[in-house]
C-alpha positions in Angstrom: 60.6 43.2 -34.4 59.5 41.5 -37.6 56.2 39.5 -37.3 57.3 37.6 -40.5 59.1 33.7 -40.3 62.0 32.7 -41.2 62.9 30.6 -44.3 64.6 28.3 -42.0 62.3 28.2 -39.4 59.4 27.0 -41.2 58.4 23.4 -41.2 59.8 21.0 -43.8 57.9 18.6 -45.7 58.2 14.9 -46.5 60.8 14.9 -49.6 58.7 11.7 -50.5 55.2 13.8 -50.3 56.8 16.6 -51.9 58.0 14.7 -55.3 54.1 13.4 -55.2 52.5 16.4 -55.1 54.9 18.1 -57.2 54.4 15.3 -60.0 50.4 15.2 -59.3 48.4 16.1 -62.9 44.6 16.2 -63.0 44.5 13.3 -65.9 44.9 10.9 -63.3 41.5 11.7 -61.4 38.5 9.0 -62.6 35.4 10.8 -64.1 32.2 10.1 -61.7 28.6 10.6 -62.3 27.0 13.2 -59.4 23.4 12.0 -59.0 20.9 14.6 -57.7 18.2 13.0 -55.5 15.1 14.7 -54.5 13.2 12.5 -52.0 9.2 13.7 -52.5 6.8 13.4 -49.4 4.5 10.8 -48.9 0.6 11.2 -49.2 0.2 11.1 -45.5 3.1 13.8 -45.4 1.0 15.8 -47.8 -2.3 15.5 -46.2 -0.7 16.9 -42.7 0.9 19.8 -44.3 -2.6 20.8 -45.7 -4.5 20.3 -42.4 -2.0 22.6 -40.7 -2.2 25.2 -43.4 -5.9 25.3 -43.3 -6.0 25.3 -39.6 -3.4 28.1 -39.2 -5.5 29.9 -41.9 -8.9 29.7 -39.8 -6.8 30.3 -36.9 -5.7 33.9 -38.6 -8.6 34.6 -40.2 -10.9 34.4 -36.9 -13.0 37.5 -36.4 -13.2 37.9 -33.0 -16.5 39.9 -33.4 -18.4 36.5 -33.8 -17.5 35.8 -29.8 -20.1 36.4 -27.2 -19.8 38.5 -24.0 -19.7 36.3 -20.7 -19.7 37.1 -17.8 -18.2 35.1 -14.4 -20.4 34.4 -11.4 -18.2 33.6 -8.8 -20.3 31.1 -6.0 -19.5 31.0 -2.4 -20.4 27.3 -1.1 -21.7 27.7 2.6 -20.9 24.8 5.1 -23.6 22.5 6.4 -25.1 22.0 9.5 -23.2 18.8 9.7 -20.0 20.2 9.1 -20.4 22.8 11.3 -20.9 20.6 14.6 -18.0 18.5 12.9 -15.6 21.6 13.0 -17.3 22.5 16.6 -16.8 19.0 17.9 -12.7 18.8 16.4 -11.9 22.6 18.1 -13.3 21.7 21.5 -11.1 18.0 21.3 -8.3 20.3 20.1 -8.3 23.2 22.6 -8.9 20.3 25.0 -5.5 18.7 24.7 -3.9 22.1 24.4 -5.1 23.3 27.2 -4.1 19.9 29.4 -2.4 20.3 32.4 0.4 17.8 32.2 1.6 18.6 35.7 -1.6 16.6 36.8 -0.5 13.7 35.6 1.9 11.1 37.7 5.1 9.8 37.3 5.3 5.9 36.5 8.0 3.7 36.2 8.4 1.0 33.1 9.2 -2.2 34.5 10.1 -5.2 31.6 8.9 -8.0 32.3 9.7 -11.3 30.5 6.8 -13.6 30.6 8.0 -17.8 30.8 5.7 -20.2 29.1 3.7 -22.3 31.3 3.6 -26.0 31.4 0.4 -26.2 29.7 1.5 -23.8 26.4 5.0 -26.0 26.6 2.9 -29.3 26.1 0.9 -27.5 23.6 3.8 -26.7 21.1 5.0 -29.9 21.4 1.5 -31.2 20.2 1.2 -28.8 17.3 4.9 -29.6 16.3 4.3 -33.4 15.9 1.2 -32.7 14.7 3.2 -30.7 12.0 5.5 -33.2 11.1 2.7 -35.9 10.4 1.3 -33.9 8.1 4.5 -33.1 6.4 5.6 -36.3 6.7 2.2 -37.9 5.2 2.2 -40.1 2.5 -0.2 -38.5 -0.7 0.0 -41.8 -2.5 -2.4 -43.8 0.1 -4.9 -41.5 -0.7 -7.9 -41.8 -2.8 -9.2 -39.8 -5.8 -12.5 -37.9 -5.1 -15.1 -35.7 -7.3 -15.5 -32.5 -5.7 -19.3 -31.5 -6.1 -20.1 -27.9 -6.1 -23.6 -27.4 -4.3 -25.7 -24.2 -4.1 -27.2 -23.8 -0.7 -30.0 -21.4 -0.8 -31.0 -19.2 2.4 -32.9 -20.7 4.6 -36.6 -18.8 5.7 -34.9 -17.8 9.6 -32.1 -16.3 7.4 -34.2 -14.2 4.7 -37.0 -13.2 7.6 -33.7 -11.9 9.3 -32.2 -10.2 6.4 -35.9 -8.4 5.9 -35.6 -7.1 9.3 -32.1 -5.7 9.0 -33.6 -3.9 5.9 -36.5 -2.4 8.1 -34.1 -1.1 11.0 -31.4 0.2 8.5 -34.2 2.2 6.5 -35.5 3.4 9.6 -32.3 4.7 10.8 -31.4 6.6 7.5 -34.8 8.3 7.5 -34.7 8.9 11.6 -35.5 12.7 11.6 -32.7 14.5 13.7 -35.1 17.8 14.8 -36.6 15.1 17.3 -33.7 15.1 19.2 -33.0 16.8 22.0 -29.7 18.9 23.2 -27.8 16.8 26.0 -24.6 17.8 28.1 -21.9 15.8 28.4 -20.8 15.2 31.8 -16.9 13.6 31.7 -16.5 11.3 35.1 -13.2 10.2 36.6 -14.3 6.6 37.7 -12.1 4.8 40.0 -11.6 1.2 40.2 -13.4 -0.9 42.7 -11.9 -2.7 45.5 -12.1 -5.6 43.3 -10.0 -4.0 40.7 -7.4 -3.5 42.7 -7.1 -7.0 44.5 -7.1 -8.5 41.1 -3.8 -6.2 40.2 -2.3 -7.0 43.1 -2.9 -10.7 42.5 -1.1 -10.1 39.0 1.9 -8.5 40.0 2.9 -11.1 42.7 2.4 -13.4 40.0 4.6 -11.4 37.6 7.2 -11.2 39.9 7.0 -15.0 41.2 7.6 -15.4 38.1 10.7 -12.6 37.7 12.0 -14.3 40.5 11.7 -17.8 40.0 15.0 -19.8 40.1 15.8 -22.2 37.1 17.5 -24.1 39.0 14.9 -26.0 40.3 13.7 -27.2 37.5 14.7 -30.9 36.9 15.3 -32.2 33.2 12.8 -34.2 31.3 13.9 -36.3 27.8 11.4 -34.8 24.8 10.0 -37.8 23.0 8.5 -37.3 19.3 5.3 -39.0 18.7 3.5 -39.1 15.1 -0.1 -40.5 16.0 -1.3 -42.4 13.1 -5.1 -41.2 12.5 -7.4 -44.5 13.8 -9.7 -46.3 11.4 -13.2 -44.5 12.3 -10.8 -41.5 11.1 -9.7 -42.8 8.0 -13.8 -43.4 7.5 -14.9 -40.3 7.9 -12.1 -38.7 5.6 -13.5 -41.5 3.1 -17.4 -40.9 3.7 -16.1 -36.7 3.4 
């Protein structure tokens, strides 16, 4: 088969285009002037090239005959005394609760318990609530410019005579000397409570669940009154004389 197109099968051009290329002559083009522009570096451009010349030079011309044989001492850093009875005192806590027994231990059950407010913490929030709204609710314009003066109290001789002694025990303590003291055993105890101990928890769970099992229906309903107390005039004195 030949690889070669046909005459026909080739595309065909715009007659328009064709007539404007074919009647196209070079006397038409307009003459233009080609400026050449050669943009010259700046002083600061020039004073970087020749630092990095003359560095790369001392760079390559280094004799390495001038450095000095060194040799590396490598230091091993022993633990203190402290540390050690740190690391002593953290393996015997941690092979203590590895090593616990969890089939000692005793099942307990979680109860909830929802605690009610008692009359006393009811009459309470109502106080701090008006209280609340009479200061919210106060007027700033009845009050009274005042000059805040700033005064420097100096310590009195109780307070510096204390302050000396604090001084004395804390010196005393850092320079205690440790080799004084002598090596002790600690004995763990598993202390019970006292018979008092447990009356007392009895006493709170039959309150908790008197309380559980109290029955709302009892209670009887009581109107909430609002009251804003005005602050008296020996008050309004005091804030004055303040």
């Amino acid at each position: 088969m030949s690889t070669e197109t046909a005459l026909k099968d080739l595309p065909k051009v715009d007659p328009t285009l064709k007539g404007q290329l074919e009647g196209f002559t070079p006397d038409k083009l307009k003459k233009t002037d080609t400026e050449e522009k050669t943009i010259l570096p700046s002083k600061e451009d020039v004073e970087a090239e020749k630092k990095e010349k003359a560095h790369l030079q001392a760079v390559e011309g280094f004799n390495a005959a001038n450095l000095k044989h060194a040799s590396t001492k490598e230091k091993i850093v022993l633990p203190a005394k402290e540390d050690i009875e740190t690391e002593r005192t953290h393996q015997s806590i941690f092979q203590g609760v590895t090593g616990f027994n969890k089939a000692n231990m005793r099942h307990a059950e979680t109860q909830e318990k929802v605690a009610l407010p008692a009359k006393e913490d009811i009459e309470t929030e109502k106080t701090h609530q008006s209280i609340f709204q009479g200061v919210t609710g106060f007027d700033k314009s009845q009050m009274r410019h005042a000059e805040t003066e700033e005064k420097v109290a100096l310590p009195a001789k109780e307070d510096i005579q204390t302050e000396k002694a604090h001084q004395g025990i804390f010196q005393r303590v850092l320079s205690y000397d440790r080799s004084e003291l002598k090596q002790t055993e600690t004995a763990e105890k598993n202390v019970l409570p006292s018979k008092e101990d447990i009356e007392k928890e009895k006493g709170q769970q039959a309150l908790f669940q008197g309380i559980e099992g109290f029955n709302q229906s009892n209670l009887k309903k009581t109107e909430t009154q609002e009251k804003n107390p005005l602050p008296t005039k020996e008050i309004i004195e005091q804030e004055k004389n303040a």
